[in-house]
N, C-alpha and C positions, 0 to 999 in steps of 0.2 A: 643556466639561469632559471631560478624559480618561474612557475606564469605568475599573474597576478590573476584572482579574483573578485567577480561580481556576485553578494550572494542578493539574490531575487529575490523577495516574500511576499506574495500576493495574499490578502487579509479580508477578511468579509465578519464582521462582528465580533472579533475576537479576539479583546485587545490584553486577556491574560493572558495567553499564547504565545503572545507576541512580545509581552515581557520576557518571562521565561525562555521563550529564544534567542531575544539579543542579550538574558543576563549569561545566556551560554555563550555568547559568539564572542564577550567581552574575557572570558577566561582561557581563548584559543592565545597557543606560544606564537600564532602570527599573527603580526599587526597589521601588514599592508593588506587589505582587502577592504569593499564596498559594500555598504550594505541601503539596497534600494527596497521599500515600502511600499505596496503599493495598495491602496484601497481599493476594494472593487466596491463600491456603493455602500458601502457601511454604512449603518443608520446612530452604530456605535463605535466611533472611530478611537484609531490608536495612536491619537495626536499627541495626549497627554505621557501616552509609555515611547513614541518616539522622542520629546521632547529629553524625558532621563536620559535617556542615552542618547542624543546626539553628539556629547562633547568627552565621553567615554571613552578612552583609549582600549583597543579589543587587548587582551591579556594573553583548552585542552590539545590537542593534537588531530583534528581532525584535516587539517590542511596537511598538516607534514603527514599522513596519511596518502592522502592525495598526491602530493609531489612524490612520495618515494616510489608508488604505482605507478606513474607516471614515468617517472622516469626511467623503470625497468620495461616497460610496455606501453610506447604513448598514443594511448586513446585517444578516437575526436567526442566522446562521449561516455561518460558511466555513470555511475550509480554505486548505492552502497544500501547494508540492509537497516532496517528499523528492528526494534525494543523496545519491551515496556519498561520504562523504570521503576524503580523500588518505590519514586517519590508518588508514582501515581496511584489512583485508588483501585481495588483487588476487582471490579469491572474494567477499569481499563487496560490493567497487564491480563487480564485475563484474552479481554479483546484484539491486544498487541499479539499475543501468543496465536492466536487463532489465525490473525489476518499473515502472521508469519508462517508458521507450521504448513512443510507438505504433506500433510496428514488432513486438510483442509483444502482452502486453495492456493495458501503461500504459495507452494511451490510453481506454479503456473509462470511466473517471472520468468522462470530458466536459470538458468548455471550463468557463470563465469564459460565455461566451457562453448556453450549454446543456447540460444534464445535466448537470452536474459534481455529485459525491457528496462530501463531504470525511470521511474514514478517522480512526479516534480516533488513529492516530498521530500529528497534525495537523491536531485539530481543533478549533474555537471556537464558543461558541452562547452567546446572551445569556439570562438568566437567566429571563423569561418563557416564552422558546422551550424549556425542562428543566419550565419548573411544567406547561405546556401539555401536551407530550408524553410525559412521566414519562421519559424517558430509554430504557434499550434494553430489549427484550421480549423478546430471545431472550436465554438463558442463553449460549450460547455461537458459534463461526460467524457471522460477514456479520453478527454484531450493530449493526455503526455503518452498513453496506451499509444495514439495515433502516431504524433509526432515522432517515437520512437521507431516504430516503426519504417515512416520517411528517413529519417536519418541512415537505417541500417541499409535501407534501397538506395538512396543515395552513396551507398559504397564507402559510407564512414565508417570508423570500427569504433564496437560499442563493446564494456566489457564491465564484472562487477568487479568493486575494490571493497572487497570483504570486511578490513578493520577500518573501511570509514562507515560509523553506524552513526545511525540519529536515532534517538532517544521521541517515538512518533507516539501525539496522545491523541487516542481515538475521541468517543462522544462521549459523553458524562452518564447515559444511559442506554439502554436494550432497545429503547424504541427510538431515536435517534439513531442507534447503530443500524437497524435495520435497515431505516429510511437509505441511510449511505450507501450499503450493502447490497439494497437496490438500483437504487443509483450506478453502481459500479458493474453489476449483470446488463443494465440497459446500455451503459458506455461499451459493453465489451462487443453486445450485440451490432451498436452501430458502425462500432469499427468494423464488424464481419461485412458488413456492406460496403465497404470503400476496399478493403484488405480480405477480401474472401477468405484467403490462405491463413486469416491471425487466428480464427477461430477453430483447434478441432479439438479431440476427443476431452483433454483434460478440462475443457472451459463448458463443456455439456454434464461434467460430476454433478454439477449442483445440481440442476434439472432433473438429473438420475435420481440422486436423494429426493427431493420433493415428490417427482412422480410417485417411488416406490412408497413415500407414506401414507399419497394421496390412494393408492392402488392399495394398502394392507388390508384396510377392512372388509373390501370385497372378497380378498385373495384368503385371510381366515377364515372367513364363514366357506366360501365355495371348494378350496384345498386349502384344508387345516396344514397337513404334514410343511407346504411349501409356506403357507403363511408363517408357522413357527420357526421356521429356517431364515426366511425374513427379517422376523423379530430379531432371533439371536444374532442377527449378522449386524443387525444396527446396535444391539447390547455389546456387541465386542467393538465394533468401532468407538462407540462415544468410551468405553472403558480403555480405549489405548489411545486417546486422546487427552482421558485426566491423568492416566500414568505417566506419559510423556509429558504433559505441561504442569506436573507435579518436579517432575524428573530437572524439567529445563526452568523453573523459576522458582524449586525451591519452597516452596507454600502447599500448601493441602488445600489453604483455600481459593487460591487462582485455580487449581488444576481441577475444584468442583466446578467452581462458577466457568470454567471452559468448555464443560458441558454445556450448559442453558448459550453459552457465545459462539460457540461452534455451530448449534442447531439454526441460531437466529442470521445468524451467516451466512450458512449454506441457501434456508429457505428464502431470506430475503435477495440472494444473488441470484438465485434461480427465480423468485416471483417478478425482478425487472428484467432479465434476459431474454427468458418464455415471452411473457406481453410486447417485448419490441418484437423477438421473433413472429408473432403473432403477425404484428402490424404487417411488415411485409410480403408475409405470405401469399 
């Protein structure tokens, strides 16, 4: 027997969004699932785009995705990966690309294999593993970072389901992105303070990068030879990161603009992580 489904959408301004994702959830081959709204103080509510759809019968395959995983491996928890689409603009697959890429910090998630965390952007947990764990603790930041975590301590098994992707659209701009990117260094940071053990070397890369560009111009002037060696090492990184996001979406000009989204990534992950690190020290 198939489970049934609750998908959860928690919304804060952003009621094009949330078009666009119940026009998706309306072309899914199954129809029996819930789909709960829920406003977190919206000052611009998505009253009008639930209204369209509430009397929409749902219609891609991302549940039969789910059940078929499922049923060869049954999880009390998983997750699946995010994409940019074609339909979004050449900053925000550029940005999908980045926030995916273990060439960045995608990879930090973990495997199917180990570690993997699955993100409330894309995420699933069966109904015992929410009574068990009461769902997220923290008010706000690295809340699903957290609760993942619980869930795997509490001896639930957590795993990814690879061909369930969501199609995730970041911010509409670089300085928006940032802000988030921030955000998500400071969420990692505070989880290190409940979860000692969630933080180590891969989730200090950012840090590393910013330190070392904040360090280059002393490090040229006083050793030239190592400063140059510097240089080149951050000129080959960001050049196999447009190759690679050339490679994996196809565009010449996602795989430029992943330069300027990678830099603003890494430094904004690391300028909220450092400053909470900060705090507690």
């Amino acid at each position: 027997m198939n489970p049934t489904y609750s998908v959860i959408i928690p919304v804060y301004n952003r009621p094009q969004e949330v078009d666009e994702l119940l026009e998706s959830l309306t072309r899914q081959t199954r129809k029996d699932f819930d789909v709960i709204l829920v406003e977190d103080g919206s000052t611009v509510t998505s009253e009008k785009v639930y209204e369209k759809y509430s009397s929409v019968l749902p219609l891609s395959s991302y549940f039969e995705a789910v059940d078929k995983a499922l049923a060869q491996d049954p999880l009390d928890a998983w997750g699946g990966p995010d994409r940019g689409s074609e339909h979004f603009t050449v900053t925000q697959r550029a940005m999908a690309y980045t926030m995916s890429s273990a060439l960045t910090t995608g990879g930090i998630r973990g495997s199917s294999a180990k570690g993997f965390q699955p993100r409330s952007f894309n995420m699933g947990v069966r109904k015992e593993v929410f009574q068990k764990t009461r769902g997220f603790h923290f008010d706000r930041f690295a809340e699903d970072i957290e609760w993942s975590i619980r869930i795997k301590k509490a001896g639930f098994r957590v795993g990814l389901i690879p061909e369930a992707f969501v199609y995730h659209k970041r911010r509409t701009d670089f300085d928006q992105f940032f802000k988030q990117v921030s955000n998500f260094g400071k969420g990692r940071a505070l989880v290190g303070r409940v979860h000692p053990d969630a933080v180590r070397i891969t989730h200090w890369f950012p840090a590393f990068f910013l330190l070392g560009l904040l360090a280059f111009p002393i490090v040229i002037v006083l050793f030239r030879p190592l400063g140059l060696t510097i240089l080149l090492a951050y000129c080959l990184y960001f050049a196999a990161i447009a190759v690679d996001a050339g490679i994996k979406t196809n565009s010449v000009a996602v795989a430029l603009i992943s330069v300027p989204s990678a830099f603003i990534q890494l430094t904004g992950y690391a300028s909220g992580f450092l400053k909470e690190k900060l705090k507690s020290a």
